[in-house]
C-alpha positions in Angstrom: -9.2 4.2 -7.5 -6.3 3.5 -5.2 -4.8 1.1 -7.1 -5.1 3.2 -10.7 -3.5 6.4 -8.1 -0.6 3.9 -6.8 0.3 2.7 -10.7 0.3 6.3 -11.6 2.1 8.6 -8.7 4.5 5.9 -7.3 5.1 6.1 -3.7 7.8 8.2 -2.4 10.9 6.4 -1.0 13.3 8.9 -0.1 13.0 10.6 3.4 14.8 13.8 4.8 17.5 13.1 7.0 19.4 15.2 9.0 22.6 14.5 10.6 26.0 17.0 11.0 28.3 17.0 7.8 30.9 19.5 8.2 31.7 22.2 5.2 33.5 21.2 2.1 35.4 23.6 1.0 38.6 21.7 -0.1 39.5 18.4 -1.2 41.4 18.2 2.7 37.9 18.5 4.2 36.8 15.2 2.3 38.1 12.9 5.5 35.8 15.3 8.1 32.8 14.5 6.0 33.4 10.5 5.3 33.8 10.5 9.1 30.3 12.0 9.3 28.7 9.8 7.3 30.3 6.8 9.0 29.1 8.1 12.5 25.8 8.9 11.5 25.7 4.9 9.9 26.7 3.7 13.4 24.5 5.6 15.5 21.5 4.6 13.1 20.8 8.2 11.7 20.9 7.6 8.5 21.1 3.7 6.6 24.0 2.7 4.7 22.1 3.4 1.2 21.0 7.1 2.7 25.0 7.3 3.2 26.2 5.9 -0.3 23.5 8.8 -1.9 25.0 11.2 0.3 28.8 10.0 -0.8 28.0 10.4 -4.5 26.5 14.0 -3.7 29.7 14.7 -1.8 32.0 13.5 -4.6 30.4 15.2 -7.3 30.7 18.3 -5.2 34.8 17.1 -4.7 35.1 17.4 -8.5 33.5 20.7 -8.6 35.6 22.0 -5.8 39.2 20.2 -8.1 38.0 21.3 -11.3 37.4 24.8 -10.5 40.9 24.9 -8.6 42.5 23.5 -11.6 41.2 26.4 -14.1 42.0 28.5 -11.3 45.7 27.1 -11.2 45.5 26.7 -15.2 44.5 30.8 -15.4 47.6 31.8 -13.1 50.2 29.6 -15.3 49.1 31.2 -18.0 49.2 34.8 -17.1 52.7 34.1 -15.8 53.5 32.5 -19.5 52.0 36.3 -20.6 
């Protein structure tokens, strides 16, 4: 039974973490949160795969933060153009 229930619901390999990452609210805020990660690497808080899943999460979030600054700066030229 054990074995059918291990084929079928694969074991879980993520865990929670918890270590400080500052706020992201700009692009400028990028170098606070690398350092983060990095310290959090070196003191053994997290592994260096937990930080690379973290990095992509915090890169996607990056582009989010660009793009929506870029319609925002997009919107004002063309009200100014008007």
């Amino acid at each position: 039974m054990k074995l059918c229930l291990d084929r079928l619901l694969s074991p879980c390999r993520d865990r929670s973490i918890t270590f400080d990452l500052p706020t992201i609210e700009t692009a400028d805020d990028l170098p606070k949160a690398t350092a983060a990660q990095l310290r959090a690497v070196s003191l053994g808080e997290i592994t260096p795969s937990e930080a690379a899943d973290i990095g992509k999460a915090v890169s996607a979030h990056i582009d989010a933060i660009t793009a929506a600054d870029l319609s925002r700066r997009l919107a004002e030229i063309e009200g100014i153009r008007r």
